[in-house]
LUMVO-750748 format. One record per residue: residue number from 1; x, y, z of N, C-alpha, C in turn. Coordinates in Angstrom, 3 decimals, decimal comma, always signed. Example, Ala and Ser with C-alpha at 12.3 -4.5 7.8 and 13.67 -1.06 7.14 Angstrom:
% residues 2
 seq      npx      npy      npz     capx     capy     capz      cpx      cpy      cpz
   1  +13,190   -5,690   +7,800  +12,300   -4,500   +7,800  +13,200   -3,300   +7,800
   2  +12,850   -2,250   +7,080  +13,670   -1,060   +7,140  +12,900   +0,030   +7,870
//
This chain:
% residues 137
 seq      npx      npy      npz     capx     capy     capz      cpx      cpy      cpz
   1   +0,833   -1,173   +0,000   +0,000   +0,000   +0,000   +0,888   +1,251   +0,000
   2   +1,742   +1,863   -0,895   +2,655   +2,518   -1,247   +1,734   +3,826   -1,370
   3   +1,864   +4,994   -2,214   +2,022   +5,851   -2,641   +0,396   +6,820   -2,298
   4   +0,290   +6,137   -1,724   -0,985   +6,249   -0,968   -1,225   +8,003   -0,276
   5   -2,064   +8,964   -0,465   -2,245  +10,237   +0,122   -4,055  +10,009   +0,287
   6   -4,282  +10,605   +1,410   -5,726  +11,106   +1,749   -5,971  +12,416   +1,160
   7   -7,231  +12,456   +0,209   -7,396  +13,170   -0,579   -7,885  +14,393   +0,606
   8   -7,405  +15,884   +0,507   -7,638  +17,123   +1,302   -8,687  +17,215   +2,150
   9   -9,827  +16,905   +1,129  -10,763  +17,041   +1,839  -11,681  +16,406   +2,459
  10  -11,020  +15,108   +2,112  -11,333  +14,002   +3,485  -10,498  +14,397   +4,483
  11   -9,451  +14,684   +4,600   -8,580  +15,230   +5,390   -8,964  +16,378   +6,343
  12   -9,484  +17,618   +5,444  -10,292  +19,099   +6,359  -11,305  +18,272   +7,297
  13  -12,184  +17,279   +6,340  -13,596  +17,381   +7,211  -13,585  +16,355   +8,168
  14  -12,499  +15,709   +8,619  -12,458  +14,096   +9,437  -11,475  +14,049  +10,701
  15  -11,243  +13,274  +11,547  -10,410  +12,786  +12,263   -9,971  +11,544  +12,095
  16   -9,018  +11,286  +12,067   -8,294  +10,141  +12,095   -8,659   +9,287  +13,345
  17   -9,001   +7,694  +12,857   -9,816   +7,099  +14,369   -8,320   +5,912  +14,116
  18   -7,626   +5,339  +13,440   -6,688   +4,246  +13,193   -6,918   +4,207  +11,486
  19   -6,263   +2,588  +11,560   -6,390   +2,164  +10,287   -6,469   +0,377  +10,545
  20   -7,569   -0,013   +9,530   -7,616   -1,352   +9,953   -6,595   -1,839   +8,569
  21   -7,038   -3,701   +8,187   -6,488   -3,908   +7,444   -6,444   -3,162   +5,990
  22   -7,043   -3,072   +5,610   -7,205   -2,340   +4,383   -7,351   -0,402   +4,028
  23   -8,284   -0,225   +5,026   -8,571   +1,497   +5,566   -8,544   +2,360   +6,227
  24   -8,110   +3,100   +5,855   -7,883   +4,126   +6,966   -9,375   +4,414   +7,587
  25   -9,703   +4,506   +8,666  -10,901   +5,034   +9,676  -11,123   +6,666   +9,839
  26  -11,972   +7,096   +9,286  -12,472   +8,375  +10,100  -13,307   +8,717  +10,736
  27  -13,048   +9,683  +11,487  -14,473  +10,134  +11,630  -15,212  +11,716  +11,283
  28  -16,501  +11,574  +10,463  -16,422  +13,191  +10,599  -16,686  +14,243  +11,137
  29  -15,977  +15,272  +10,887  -15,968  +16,234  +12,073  -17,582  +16,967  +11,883
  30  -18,680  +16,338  +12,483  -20,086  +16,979  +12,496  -20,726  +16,600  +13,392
  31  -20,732  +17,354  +14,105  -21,944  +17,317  +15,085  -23,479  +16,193  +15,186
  32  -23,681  +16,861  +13,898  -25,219  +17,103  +13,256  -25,715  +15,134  +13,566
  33  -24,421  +14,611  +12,926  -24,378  +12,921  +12,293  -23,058  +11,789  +13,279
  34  -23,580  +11,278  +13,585  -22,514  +10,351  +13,800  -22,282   +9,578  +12,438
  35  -20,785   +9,715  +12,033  -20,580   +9,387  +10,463  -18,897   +8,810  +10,686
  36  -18,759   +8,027  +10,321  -17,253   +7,454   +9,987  -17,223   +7,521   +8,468
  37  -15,920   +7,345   +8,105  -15,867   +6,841   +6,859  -14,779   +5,992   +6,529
  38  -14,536   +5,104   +5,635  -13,616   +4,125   +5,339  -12,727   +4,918   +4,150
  39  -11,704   +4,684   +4,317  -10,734   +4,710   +2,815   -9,654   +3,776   +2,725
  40   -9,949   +2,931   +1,408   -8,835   +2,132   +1,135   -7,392   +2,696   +0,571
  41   -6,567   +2,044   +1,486   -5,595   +2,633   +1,598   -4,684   +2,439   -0,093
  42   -5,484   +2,251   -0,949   -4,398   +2,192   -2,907   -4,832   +2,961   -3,280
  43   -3,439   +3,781   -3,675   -3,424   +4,846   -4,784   -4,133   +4,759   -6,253
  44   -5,067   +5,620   -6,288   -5,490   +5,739   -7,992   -6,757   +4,708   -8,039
  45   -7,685   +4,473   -7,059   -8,830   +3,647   -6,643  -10,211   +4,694   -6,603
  46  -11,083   +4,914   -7,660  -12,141   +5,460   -7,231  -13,240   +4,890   -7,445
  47  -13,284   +3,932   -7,699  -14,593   +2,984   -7,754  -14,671   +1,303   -7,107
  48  -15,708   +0,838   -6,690  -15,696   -0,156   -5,770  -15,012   -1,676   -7,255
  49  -15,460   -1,213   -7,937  -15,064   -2,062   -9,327  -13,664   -1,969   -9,336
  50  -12,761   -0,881   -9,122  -11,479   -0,853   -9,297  -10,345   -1,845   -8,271
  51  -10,873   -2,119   -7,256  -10,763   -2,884   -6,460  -10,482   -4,356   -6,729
  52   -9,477   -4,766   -6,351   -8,849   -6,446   -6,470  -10,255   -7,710   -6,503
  53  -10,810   -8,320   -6,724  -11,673   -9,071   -5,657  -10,981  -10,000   -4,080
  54   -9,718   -9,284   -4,079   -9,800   -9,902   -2,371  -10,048   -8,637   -2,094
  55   -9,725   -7,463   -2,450   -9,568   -6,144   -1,650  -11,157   -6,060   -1,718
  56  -12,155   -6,399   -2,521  -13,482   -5,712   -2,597  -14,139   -6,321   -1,216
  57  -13,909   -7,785   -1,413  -14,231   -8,513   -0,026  -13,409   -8,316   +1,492
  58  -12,345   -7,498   +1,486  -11,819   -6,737   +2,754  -12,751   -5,938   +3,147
  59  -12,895   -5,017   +2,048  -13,654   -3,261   +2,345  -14,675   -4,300   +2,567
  60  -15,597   -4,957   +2,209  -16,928   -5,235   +2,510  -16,804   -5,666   +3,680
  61  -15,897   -6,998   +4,484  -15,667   -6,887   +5,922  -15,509   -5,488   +6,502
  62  -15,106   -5,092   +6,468  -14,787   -3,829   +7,537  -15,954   -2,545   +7,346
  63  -16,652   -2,657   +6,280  -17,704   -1,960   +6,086  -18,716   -2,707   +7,226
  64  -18,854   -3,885   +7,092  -19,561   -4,440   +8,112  -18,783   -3,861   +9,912
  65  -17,847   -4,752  +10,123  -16,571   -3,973  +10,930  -17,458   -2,315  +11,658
  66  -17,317   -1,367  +10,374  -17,494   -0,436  +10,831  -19,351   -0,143  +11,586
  67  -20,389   -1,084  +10,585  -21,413   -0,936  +10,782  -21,732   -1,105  +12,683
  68  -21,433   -1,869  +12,744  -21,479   -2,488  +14,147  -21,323   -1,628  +15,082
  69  -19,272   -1,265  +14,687  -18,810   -0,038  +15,847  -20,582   +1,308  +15,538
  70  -20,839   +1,697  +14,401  -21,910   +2,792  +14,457  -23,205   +1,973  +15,573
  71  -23,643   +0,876  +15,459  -24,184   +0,869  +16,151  -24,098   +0,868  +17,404
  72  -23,188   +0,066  +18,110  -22,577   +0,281  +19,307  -22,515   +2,072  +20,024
  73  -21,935   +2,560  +18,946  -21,440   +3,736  +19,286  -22,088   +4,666  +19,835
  74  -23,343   +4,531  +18,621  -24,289   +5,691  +18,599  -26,015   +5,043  +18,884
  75  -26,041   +4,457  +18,958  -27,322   +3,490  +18,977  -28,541   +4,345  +17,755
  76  -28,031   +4,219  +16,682  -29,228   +4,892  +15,727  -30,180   +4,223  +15,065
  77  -31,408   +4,886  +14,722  -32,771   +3,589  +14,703  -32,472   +3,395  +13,156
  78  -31,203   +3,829  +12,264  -30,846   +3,247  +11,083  -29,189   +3,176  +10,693
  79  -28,854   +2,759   +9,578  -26,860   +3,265   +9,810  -27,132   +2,932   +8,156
  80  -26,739   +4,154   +7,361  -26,664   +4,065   +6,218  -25,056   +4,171   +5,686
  81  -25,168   +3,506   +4,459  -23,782   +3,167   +3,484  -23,638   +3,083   +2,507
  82  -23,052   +4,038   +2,037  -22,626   +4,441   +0,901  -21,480   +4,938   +0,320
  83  -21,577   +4,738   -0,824  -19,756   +5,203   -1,906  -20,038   +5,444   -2,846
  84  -20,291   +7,228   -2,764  -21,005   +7,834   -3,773  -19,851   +8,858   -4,943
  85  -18,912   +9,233   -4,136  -17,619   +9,982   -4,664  -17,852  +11,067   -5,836
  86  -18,947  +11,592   -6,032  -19,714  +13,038   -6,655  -18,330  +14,042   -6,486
  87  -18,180  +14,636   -5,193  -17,024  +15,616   -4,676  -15,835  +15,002   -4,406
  88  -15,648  +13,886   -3,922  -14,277  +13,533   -3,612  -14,238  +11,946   -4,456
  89  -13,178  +11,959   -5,639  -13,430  +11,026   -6,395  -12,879   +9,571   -6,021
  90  -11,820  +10,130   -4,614  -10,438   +8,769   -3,885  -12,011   +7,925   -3,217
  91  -11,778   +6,567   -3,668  -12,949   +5,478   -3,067  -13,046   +5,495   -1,508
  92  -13,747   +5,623   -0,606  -14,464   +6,191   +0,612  -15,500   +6,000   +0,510
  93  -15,734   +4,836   +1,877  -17,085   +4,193   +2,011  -17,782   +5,058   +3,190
  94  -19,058   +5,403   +3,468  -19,452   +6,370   +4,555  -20,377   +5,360   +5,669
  95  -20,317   +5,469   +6,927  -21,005   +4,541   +7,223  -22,099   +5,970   +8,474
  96  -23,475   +5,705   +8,091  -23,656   +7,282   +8,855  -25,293   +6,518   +9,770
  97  -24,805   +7,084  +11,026  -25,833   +6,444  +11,906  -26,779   +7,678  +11,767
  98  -27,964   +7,171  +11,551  -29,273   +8,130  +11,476  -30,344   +7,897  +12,476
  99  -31,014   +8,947  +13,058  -31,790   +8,780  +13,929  -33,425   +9,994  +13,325
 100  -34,661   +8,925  +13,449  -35,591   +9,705  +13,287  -35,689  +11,257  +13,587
 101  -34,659  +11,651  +14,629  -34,966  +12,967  +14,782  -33,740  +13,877  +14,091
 102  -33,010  +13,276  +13,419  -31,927  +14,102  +13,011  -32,495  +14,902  +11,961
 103  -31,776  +16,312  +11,644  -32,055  +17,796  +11,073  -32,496  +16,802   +9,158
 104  -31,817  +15,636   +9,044  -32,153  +15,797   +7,354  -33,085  +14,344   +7,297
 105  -33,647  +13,759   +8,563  -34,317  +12,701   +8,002  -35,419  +12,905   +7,468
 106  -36,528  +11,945   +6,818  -35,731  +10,521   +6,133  -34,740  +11,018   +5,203
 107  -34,747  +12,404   +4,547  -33,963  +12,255   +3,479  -32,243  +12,058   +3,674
 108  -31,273  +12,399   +2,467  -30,486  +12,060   +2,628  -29,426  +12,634   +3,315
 109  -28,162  +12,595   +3,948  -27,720  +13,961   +4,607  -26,677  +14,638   +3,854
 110  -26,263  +13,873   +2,829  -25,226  +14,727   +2,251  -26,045  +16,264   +1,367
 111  -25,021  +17,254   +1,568  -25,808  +18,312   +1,040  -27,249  +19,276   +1,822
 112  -26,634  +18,457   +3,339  -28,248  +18,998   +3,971  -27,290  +20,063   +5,085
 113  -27,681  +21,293   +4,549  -27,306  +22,744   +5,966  -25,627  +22,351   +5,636
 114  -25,060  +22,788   +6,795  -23,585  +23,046   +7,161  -23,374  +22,305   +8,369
 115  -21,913  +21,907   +8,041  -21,510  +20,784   +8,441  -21,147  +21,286   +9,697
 116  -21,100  +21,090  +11,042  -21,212  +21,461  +12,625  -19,842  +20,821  +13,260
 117  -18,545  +21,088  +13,268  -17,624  +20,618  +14,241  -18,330  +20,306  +15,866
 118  -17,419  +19,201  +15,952  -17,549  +18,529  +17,560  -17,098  +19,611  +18,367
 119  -17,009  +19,822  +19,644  -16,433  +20,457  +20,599  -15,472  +19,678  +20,991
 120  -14,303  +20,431  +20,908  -13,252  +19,512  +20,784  -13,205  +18,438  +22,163
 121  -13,509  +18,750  +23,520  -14,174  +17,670  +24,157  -14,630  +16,227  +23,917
 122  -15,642  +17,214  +23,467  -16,974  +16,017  +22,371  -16,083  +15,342  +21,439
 123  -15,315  +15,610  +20,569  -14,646  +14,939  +19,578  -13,627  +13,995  +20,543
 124  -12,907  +14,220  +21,275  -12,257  +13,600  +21,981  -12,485  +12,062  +22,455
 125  -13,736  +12,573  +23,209  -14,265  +11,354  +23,922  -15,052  +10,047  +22,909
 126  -15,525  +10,951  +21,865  -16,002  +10,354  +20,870  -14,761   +9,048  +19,746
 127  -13,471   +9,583  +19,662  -12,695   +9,290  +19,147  -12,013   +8,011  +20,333
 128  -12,047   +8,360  +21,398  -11,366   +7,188  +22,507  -12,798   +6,008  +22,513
 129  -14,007   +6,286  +22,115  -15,495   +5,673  +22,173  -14,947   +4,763  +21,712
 130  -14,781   +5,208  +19,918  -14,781   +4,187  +18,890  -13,644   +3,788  +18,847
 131  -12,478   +3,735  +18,793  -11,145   +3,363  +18,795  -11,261   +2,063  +19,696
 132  -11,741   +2,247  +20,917  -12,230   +1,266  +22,006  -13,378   +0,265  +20,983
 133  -14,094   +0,573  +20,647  -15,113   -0,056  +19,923  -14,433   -0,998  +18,966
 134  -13,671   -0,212  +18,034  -12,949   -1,154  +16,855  -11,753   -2,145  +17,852
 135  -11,244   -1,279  +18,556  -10,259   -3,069  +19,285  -10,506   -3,762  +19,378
 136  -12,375   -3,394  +20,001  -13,024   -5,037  +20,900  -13,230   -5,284  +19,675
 137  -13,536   -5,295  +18,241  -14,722   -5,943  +17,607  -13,396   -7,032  +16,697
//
């Protein structure tokens, strides 16, 4: 996994939670959503097709992987997933816990209002949550 860079603006909008076998872990910096996201760690990858078939069946473990830690984490009455790459074209899977009362349900949240930083507190504790979460799992 060589030559590998996190594209900027996964970079501005996330925290770094680890990296499992295949992806780097984030989380994003919003309030609004409890949202991780996955990125496989190969250069020049923007589609789930571009992907090895062992690597497609990694990301799909750890997409699961990640589903779990969201539920654990956040207890939301849904956890949506997707790898849509519209704005950021580097392959990044989103795993986003939704709750009936959040600001964009049912619809979708990308594109809904402005995106809300944690208090850095809040981000803190949130980041030792899941980190703890992904060891045990």
């Amino acid at each position: 996994m060589t030559d590998f860079t996190l594209d900027p603006r996964l970079s501005a909008d996330t925290i770094a939670l680890g990296d499992l076998a295949l992806s780097s872990v984030l989380l994003l910096d919003d309030k609004r959503f409890p949202w991780l996201v996955l990125v496989p760690r190969l250069p020049g990858v923007s589609e789930l097709t571009d992907l090895p078939p062992e690597e497609a069946a990694r990301l799909m473990e750890e997409t699961r992987l990640a589903v779990g830690v969201m539920q654990a984490l956040a207890k939301p009455d849904k956890v949506n997933v997707g790898a849509l790459g519209n704005v950021v074209a580097q392959l990044h899977v989103h795993v986003v816990g939704r709750f009936r009362s959040d600001p964009a349900w049912p619809g979708p949240v990308w594109g809904h209002g402005t995106r809300e930083p944690y208090p850095a507190h809040a981000a803190a504790q949130l980041v030792e949550r899941a980190r703890a979460l992904f060891a045990a799992a």
